[in-house]
C-alpha positions in Angstrom: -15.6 41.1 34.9 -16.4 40.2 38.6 -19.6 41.6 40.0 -18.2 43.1 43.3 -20.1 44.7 46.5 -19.3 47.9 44.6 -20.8 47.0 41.6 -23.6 45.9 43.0 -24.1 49.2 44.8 -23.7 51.4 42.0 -26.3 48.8 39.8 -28.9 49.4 42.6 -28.1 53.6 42.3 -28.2 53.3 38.7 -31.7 51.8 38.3 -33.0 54.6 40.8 -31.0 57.4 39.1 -29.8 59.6 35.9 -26.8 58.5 34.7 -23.4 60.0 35.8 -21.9 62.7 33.6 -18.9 64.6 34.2 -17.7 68.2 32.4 -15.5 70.3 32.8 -16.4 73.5 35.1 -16.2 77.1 33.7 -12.6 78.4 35.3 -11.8 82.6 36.1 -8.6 82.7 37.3 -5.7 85.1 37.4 -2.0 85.5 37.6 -0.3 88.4 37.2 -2.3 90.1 35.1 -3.1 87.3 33.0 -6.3 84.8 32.7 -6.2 81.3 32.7 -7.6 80.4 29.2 -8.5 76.8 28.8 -7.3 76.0 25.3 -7.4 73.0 22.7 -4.6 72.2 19.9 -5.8 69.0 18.6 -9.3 68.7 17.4 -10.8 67.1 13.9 -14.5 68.2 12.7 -16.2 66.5 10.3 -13.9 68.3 7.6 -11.7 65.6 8.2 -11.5 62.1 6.2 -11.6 59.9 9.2 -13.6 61.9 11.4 -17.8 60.6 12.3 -16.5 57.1 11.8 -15.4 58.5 8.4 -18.6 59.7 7.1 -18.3 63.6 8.3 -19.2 64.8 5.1 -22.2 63.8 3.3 -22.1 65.3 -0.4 -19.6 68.2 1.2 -22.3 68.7 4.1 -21.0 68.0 7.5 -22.5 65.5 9.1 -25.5 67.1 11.3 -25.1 64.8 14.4 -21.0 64.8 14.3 -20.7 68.9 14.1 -22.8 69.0 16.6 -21.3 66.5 19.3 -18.2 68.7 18.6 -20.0 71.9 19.3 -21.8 71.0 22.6 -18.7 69.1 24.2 -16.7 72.5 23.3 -19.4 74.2 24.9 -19.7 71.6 28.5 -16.7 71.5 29.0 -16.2 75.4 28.9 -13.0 75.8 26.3 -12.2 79.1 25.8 -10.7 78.7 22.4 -10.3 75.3 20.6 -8.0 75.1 17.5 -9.5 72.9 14.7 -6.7 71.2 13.3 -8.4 68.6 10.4 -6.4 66.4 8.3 -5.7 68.0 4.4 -8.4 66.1 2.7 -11.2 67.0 3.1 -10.1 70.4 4.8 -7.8 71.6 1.6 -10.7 71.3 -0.5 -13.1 73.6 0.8 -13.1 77.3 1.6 -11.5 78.4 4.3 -14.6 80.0 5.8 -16.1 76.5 5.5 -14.0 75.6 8.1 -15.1 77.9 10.6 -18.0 76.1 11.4 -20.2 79.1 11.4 -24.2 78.1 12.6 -26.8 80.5 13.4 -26.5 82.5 16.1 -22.5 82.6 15.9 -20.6 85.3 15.6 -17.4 86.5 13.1 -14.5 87.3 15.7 -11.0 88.9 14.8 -11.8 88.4 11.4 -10.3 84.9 11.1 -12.0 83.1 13.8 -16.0 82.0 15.0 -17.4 82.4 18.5 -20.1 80.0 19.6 -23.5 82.1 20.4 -25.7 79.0 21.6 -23.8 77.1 24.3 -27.2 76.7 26.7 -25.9 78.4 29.5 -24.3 81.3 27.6 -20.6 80.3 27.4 -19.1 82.1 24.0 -16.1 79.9 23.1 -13.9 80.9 20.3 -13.1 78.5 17.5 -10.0 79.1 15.2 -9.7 76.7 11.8 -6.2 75.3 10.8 -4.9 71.7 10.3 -2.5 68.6 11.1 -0.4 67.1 8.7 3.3 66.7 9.5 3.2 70.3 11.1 -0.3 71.7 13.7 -1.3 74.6 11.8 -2.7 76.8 15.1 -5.5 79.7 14.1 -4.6 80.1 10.2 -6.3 83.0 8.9 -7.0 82.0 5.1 -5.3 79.0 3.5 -2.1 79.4 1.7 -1.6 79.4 -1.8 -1.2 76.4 -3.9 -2.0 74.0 -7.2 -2.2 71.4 -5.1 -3.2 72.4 -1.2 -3.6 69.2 -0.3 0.2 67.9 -0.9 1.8 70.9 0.8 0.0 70.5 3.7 0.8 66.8 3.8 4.7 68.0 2.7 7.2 68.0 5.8 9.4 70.4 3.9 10.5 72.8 6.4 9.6 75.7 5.0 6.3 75.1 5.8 6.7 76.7 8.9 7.4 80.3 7.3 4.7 80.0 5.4 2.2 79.3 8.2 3.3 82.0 10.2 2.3 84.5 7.3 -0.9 83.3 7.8 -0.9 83.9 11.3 -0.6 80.2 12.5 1.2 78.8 15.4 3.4 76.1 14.1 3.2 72.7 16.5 4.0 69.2 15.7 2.0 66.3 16.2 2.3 63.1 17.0 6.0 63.9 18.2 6.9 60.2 19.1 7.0 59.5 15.5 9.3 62.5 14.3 12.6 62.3 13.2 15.0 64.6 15.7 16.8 66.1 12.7 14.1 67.0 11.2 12.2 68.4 14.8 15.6 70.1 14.8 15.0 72.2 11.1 11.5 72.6 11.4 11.9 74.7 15.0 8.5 74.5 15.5 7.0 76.5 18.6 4.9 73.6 20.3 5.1 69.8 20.3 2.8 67.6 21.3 3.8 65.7 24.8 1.2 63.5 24.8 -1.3 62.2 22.2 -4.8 60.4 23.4 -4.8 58.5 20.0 -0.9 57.4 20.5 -1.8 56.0 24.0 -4.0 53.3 22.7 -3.5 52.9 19.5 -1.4 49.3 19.7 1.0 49.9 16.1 1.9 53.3 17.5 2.6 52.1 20.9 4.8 49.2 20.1 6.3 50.5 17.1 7.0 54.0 18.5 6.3 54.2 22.2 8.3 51.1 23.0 5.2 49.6 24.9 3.2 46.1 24.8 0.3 47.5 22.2 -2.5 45.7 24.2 -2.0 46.9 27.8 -4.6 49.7 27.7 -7.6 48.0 25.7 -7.5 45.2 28.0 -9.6 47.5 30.4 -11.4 49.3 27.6 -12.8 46.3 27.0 -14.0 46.2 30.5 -15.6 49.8 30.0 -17.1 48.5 26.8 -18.4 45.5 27.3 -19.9 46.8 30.7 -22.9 43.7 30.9 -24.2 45.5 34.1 -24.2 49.1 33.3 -22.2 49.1 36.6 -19.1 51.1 35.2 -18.9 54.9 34.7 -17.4 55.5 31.1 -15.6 58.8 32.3 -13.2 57.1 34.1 -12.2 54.6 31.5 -8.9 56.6 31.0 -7.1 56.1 33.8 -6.3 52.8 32.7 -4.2 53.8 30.1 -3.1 57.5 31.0 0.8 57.4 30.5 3.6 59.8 29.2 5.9 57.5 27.1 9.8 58.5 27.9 9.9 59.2 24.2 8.3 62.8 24.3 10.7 63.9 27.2 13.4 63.0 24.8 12.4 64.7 21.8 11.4 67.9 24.0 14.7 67.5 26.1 17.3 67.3 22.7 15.6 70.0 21.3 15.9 72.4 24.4 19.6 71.8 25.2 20.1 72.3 20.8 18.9 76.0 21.7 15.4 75.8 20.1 12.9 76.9 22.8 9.8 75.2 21.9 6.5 74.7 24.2 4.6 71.4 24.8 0.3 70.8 24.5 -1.2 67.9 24.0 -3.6 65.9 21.5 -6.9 65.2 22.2 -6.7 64.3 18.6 -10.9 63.8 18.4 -12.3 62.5 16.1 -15.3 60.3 17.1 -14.1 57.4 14.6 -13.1 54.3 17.1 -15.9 53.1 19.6 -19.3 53.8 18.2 -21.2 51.5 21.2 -22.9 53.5 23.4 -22.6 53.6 26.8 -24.6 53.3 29.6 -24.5 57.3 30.2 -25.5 57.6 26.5 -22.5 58.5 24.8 -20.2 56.5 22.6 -17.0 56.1 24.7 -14.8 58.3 22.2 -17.3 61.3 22.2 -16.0 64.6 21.3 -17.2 65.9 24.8 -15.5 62.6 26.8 -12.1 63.1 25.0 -11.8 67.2 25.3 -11.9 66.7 29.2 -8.9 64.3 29.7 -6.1 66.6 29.2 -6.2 70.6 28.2 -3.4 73.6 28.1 -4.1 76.1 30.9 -2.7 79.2 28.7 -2.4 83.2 30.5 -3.1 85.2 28.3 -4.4 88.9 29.2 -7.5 87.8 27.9 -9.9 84.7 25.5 -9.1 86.5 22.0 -7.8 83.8 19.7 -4.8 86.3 19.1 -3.9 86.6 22.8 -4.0 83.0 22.8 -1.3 82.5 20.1 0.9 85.3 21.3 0.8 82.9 24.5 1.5 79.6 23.4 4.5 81.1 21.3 5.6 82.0 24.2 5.3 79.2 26.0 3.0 81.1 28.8 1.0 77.7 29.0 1.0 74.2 30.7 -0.3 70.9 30.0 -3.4 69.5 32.4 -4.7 66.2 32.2 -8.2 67.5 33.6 -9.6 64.2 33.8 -8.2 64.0 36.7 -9.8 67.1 37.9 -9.7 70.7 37.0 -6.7 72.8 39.2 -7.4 76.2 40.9 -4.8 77.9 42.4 -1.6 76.8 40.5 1.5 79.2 40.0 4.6 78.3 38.3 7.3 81.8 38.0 10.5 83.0 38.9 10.9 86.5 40.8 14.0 88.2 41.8 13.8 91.3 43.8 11.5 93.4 41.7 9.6 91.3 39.4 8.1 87.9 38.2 8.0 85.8 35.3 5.9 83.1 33.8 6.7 80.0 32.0 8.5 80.8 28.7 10.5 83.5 30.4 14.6 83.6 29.6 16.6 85.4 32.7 19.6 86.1 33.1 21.4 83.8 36.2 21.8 86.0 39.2 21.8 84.8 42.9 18.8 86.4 43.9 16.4 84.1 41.4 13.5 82.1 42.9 11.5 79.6 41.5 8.2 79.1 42.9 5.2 76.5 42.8 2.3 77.1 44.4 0.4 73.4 45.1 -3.5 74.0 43.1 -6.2 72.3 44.6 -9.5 70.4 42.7 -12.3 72.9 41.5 -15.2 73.0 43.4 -16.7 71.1 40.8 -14.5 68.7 40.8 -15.3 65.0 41.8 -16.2 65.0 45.4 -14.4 61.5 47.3 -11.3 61.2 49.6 -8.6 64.2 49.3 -6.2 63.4 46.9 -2.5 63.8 47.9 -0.7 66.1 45.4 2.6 66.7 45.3 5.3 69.3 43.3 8.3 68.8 41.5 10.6 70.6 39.9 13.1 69.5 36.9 16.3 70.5 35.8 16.7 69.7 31.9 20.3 68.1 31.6 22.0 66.5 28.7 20.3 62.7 29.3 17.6 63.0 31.8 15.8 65.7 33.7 17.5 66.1 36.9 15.0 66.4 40.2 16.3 69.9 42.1 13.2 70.2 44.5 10.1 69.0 46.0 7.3 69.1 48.2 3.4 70.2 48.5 5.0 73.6 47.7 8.4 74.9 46.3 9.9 77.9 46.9 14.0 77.6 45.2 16.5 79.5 45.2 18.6 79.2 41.7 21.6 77.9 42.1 22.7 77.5 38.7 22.0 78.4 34.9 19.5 75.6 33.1 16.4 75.1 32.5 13.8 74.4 34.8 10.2 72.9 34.2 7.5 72.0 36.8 5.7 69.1 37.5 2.5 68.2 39.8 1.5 64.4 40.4 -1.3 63.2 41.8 -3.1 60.5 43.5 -6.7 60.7 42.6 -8.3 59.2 45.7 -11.1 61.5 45.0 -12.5 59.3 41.8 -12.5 56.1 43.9 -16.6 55.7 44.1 -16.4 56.4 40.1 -13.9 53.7 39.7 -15.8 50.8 41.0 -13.9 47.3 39.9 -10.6 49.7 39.0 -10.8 51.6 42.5 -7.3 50.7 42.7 -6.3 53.4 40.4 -7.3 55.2 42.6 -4.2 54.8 44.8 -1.7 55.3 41.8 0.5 58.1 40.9 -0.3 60.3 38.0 0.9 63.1 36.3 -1.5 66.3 36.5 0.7 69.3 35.1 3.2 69.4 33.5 4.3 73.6 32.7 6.8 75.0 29.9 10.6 75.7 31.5 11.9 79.3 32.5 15.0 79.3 30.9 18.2 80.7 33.0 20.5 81.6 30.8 
């Protein structure tokens, strides 16, 4: 790694300085009626096997120090309700209550779920218990009856799904580059995963099912972990590897024009089990609290109960956010004809009068403070091989002009990270995506 002017800068404000942290900032927004609930689908506590550098439990104790890097990163970066998904062993062979992660000072919500009572400046997130095997068991409220837990939740047999449901799960699939389409197809789920964190770096999963060189990411992970000079700030390590592979948008596309309307989130997938160095803010680069703020689901819901939640991401009132980037206020993604409005997840009717709207969001006041970024809206038509551009602009307003489905996506250009990115400023100038909502359906 080259020493540059910009290195050299941030060295000298280093050594003068408390290290650079970023979180993400508490959100109260409203749309029509409805709250923006910052929400997590992919999470692993120590109940998992490969979770704390696969040592979470410790004679069926969670590992103090693991459980509680999960708590306080739930708690920084303000997440309303985060869905615990751990793998079947350990989580199928211990009480469901176990799972709860219950401390002192929490509190029994809904009667299924835990709300976190000692975030330090009084944020109550809600935590829901569930799990990922084939399927993403969302907010279970007991587990389900078996000889052998363990092997059904590791089965793919379809009828998982029905059986989850009586539990009061939302049924999501992980991992969904890996899925066979037939079986995506029969299972029906309500949510798959669009993007994965683990996927993205992970170099069997990205040659073997992404279709992409495996070693293109770590190259500047090394960079990040290596770091001789303290120089580099550890947040922005992911924007050297942040990428939707094609391969989602296929699975989500075939499944939408085979008549299953089915939502997308995406995977943290945390785990804390891949770079224990720490870095030179004082976290290990895979940190629970580093990995919840790359990318989020901004659900409305009419209001943070775990229930309200689920009713929302079934139906698909929710879009993806990769807040690493920065944390959107402001965005709006509906249709409207004369007399009303509708969400993401909505299925109209086609009539002449429909609109489709997009209102541009800007960064959080606690965003990252550097050069604006430029943003920029799109909107999609889903067709038969490829998603079909209809309109764009720093704001959309679209008048219908046929039946399909239509999703929304924003980009950005995050010129507003440059003095984070020091040596890699020239991400800084690239294209990423930011949101990406859930279609309205035109029927």
């Amino acid at each position: 790694m080259t020493l540059t002017h910009t290195s050299l800068l941030l060295l000298l404000f280093s050594a003068c300085s408390s290290p650079i942290t970023f979180s993400l900032p508490e959100i109260n927004e409203w749309h029509r009626g409805f709250k923006v609930v910052r929400t997590l689908t992919h999470l692993h506590s120590p109940y998992s096997y490969d979770a704390c550098d696969t040592k979470g439990l410790n004679n069926g104790i969670p590992d103090a120090e693991c459980l509680r890097h999960l708590r306080s990163g739930i708690c920084a970066n303000h997440v309303h309700v985060a869905f615990i998904t751990d793998h079947p062993s350990h989580m199928a062979e211990y009480p469901f209550e176990k799972l709860l992660l219950s401390q002192q000072g929490d509190t029994s919500v809904e009667g299924f779920g835990t709300q976190i009572g000692n975030c330090p400046d009084g944020f109550q997130p809600r935590l829901a218990a569930g799990y990922e095997g084939p399927v993403l068991a969302l907010g279970m409220h007991k587990h389900l009856t078996s000889d052998n837990l363990t092997a059904l939740y590791e089965s793919k047999d379809i009828s998982i799904a029905a059986s989850l449901r009586a539990v009061g799960a939302v049924v999501g699939v992980p991992h969904t580059e890996d899925k066979d389409p037939a079986w995506l197809a029969a299972l029906a789920p309500d949510l798959i995963e669009i993007y994965n964190i683990h996927a993205n770096v992970d170099p069997k999963i990205r040659a073997l099912s992404l279709g992409q060189a495996p070693f293109i990411p770590t190259t500047q992970l090394a960079s990040y972990l290596l770091d001789p000079y303290s120089t580099l700030v550890p947040e922005m390590s992911f924007l050297g590897f942040l990428e939707i592979a094609p391969i989602y948008y296929t699975q989500w596309r075939k499944l939408l024009l085979a008549g299953i309307k089915v939502g997308i989130i995406s995977g943290t997938d945390s785990h804390e089990n891949i770079f224990k160095q720490i870095m030179n803010d004082g976290e290990r680069l895979d940190s629970h609290r580093r990995m919840m703020r790359l990318t989020t689901s901004h659900v409305l819901a009419p209001d943070i109960s775990i229930t309200s939640v689920q009713a929302a991401l079934t139906a698909h009132r929710s879009y993806v956010v990769f807040e690493g980037l920065g944390t959107p206020i402001g965005f709006d993604f509906f249709a409207s004809t004369n007399q009303n409005t509708f969400s993401a997840g909505t299925s109209l009717s086609y009539a002449p009068n429909i609109i489709i709207t997009m209102v541009a969001p800007t960064l959080h006041s606690a965003s990252p403070k550097g050069p604006p970024p430029s943003i920029s809206l799109k909107l999609y038509r889903i067709d038969a091989t490829e998603d079909t551009l209809v309109a764009s602009g720093s704001s959309i307003v679209w008048s219908v002009s046929s039946a399909g489905i239509y999703r929304g996506e924003v980009t950005i250009i995050p010129s507003h990270l440059a003095p984070w990115l020091t040596d890699f400023a020239y991400l800084a100038k690239q294209t990423f995506t930011w949101i990406l909502t859930n279609p309205i359906f035109i029927q």
